[in-house]
Backbone as CSV, one residue per row, in Angstrom:
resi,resn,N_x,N_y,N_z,CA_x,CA_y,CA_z,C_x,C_y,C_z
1,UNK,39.976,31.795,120.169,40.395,33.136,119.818,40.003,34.131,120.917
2,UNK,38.722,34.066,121.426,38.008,34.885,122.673,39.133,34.644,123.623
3,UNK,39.927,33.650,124.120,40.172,33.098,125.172,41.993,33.594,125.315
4,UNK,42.523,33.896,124.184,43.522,34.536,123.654,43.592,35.740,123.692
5,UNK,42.672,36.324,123.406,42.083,38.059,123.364,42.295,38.329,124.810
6,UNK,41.671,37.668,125.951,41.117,37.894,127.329,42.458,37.665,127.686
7,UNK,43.247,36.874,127.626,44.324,36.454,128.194,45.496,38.094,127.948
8,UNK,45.474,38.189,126.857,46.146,39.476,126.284,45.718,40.584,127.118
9,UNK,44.702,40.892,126.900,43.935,41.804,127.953,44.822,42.025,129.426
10,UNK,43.965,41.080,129.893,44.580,40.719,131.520,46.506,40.931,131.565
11,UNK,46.652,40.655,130.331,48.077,40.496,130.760,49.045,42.134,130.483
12,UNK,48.146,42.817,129.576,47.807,44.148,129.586,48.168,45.197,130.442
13,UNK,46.468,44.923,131.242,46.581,45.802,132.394,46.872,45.588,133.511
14,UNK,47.404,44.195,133.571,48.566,44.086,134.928,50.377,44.903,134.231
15,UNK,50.807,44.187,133.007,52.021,44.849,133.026,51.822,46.022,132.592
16,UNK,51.172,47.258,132.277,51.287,48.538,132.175,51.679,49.077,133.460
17,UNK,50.701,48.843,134.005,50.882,50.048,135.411,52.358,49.453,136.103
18,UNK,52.676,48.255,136.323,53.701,47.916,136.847,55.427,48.294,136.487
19,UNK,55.080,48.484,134.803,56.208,48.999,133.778,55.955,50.595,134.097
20,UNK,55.200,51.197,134.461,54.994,52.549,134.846,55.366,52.429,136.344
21,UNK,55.269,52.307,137.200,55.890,51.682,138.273,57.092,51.859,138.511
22,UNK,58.005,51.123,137.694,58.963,50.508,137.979,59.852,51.842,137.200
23,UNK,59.166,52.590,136.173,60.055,53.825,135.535,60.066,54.805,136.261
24,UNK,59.063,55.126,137.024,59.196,56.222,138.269,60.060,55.565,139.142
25,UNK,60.157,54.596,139.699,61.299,54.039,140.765,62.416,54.558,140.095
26,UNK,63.021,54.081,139.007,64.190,54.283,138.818,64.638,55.695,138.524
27,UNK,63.902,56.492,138.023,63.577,57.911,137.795,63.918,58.665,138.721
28,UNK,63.385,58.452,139.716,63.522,58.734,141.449,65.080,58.540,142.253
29,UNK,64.919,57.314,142.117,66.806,56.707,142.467,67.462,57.761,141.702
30,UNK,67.375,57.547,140.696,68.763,58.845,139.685,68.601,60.100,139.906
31,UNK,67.129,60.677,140.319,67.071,62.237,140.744,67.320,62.521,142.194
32,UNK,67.159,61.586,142.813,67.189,61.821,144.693,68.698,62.644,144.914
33,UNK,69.753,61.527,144.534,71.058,62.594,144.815,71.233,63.932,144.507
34,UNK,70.712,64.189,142.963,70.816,65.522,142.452,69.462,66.417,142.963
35,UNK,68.810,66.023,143.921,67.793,66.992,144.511,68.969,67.154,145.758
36,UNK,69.080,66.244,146.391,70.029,66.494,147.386,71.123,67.606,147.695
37,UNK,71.525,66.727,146.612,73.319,68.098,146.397,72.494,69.552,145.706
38,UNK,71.454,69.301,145.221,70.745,71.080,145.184,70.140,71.755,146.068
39,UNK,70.169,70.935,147.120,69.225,71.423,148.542,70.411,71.609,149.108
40,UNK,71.459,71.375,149.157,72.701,71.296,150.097,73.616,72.802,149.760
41,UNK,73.647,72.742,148.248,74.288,74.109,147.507,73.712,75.131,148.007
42,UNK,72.174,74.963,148.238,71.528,76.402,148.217,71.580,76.881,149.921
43,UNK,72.199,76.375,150.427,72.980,76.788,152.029,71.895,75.430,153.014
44,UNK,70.940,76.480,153.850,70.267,75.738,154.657,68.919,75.263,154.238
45,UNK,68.676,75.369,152.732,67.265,75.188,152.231,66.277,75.834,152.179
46,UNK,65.440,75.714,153.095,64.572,76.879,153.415,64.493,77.103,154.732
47,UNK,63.901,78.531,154.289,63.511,79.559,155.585,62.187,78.861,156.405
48,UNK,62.637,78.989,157.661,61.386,78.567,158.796,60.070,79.919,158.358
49,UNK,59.188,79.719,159.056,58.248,80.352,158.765,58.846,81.371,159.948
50,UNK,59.208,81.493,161.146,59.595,82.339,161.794,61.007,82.745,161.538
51,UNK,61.707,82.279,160.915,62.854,83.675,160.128,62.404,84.572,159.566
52,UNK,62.820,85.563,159.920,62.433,86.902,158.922,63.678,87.330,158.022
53,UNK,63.315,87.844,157.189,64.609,88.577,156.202,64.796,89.423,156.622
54,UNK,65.892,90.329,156.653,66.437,91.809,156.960,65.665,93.284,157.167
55,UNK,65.148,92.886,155.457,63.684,93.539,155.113,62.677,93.257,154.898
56,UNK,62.100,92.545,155.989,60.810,91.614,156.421,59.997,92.590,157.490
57,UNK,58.922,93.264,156.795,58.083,93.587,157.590,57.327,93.308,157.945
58,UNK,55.827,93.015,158.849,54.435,92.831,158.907,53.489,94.135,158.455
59,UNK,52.913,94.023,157.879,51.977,95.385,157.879,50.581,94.518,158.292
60,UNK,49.884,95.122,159.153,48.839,94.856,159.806,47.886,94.701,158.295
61,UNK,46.509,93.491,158.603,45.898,93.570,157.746,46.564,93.053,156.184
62,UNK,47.646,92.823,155.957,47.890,92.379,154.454,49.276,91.560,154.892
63,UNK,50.274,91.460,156.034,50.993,90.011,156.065,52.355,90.819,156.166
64,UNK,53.612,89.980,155.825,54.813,90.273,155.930,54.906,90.680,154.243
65,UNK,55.931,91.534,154.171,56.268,92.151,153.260,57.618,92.247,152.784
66,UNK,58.275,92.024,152.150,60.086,92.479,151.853,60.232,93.943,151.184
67,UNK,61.353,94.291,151.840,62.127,95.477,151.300,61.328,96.549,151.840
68,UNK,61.544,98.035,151.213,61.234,99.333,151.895,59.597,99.511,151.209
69,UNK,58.614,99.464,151.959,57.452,99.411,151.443,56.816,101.260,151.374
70,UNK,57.790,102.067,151.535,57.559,103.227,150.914,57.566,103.829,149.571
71,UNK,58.468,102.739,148.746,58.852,102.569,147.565,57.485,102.531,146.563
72,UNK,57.120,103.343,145.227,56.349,103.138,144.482,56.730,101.623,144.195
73,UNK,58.095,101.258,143.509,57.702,99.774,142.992,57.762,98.499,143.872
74,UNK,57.776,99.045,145.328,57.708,97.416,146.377,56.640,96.949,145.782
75,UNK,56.726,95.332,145.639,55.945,94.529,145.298,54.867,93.643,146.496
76,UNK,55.012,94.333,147.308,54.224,94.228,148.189,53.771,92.999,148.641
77,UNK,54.533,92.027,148.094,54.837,90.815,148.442,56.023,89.816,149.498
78,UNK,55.883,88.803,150.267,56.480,88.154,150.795,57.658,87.676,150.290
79,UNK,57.389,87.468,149.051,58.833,86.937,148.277,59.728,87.814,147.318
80,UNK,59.030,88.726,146.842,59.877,89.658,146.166,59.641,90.632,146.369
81,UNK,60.804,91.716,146.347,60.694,92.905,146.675,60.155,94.209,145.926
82,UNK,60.513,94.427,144.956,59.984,95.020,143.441,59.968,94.557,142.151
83,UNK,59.641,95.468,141.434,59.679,95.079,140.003,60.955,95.388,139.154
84,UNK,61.448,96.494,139.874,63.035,96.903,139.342,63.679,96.061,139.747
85,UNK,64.051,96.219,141.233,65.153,95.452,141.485,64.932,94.448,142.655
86,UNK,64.089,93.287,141.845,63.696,92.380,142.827,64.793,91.425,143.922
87,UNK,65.853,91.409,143.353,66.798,90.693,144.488,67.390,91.529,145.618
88,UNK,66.816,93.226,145.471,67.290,94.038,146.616,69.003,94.077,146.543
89,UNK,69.571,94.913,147.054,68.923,95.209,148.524,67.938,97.063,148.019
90,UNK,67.025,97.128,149.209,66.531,98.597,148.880,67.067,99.794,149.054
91,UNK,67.926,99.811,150.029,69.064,100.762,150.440,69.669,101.022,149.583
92,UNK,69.367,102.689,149.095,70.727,102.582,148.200,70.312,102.332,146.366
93,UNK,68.797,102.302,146.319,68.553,102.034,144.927,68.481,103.065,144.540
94,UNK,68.804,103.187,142.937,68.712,104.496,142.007,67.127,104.178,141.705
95,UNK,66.443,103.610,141.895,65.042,103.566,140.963,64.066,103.997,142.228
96,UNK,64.769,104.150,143.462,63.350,104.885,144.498,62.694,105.750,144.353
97,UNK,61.422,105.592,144.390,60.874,106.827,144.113,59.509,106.513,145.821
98,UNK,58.959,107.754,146.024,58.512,107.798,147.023,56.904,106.965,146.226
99,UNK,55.913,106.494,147.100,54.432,105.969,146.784,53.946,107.547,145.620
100,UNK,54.122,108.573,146.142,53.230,109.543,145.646,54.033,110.387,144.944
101,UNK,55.462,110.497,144.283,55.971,110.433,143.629,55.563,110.335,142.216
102,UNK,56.409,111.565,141.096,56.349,111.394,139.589,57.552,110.853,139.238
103,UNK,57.524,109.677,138.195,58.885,109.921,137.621,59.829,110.918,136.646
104,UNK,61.125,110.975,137.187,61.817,112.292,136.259,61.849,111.979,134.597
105,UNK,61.372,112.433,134.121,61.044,111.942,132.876,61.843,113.167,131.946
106,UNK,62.596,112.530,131.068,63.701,113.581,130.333,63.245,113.302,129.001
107,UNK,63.699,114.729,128.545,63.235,114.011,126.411,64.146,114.134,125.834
């Protein structure tokens, strides 16, 4: 009975990991194309670290920045531009307001 048990065992934890194995392989095969053709749709993939965007600034001390960083709501971030209208463009927005700026507030 011991010798049955052990055998079970062993036979266990060799086919688990291998049946786990073998479901990521195939998992992989069926997603590879459709990562593909989604890397392909989205034009050239990604941006080099030396492309800049349009409205790609550096500000000394805190990094590159997108969009008009005079703006109360620039997000003062690399990847998005504000909180209003994060896909830009900044030119031209109804929601600018200057850094030191009130908003027009109506009742």
């Amino acid at each position: 009975m011991f010798l049955l048990k052990a055998i079970l065992l062993v036979v266990l934890v060799l086919v688990l990991p291998l049946l786990s194995i073998w479901i990521m392989h195939k998992a992989k095969k069926r997603l590879q194309p459709r990562l593909a053709r989604t890397i392909n749709m989205s034009g050239s993939g990604t941006l080099s670290r030396h492309q800049m965007l349009p409205e790609q600034r550096y500000l000394e001390g805190v990094g590159y920045l997108v969009g008009d960083i005079t703006c109360k709501f620039n997000a003062r971030s690399a990847y998005i531009r504000c909180a209003v209208n994060p896909s830009g463009p900044c030119e031209g927005c109804i929601h600018y307001q200057t850094r030191d700026s009130k908003p027009n507030l109506k009742n």
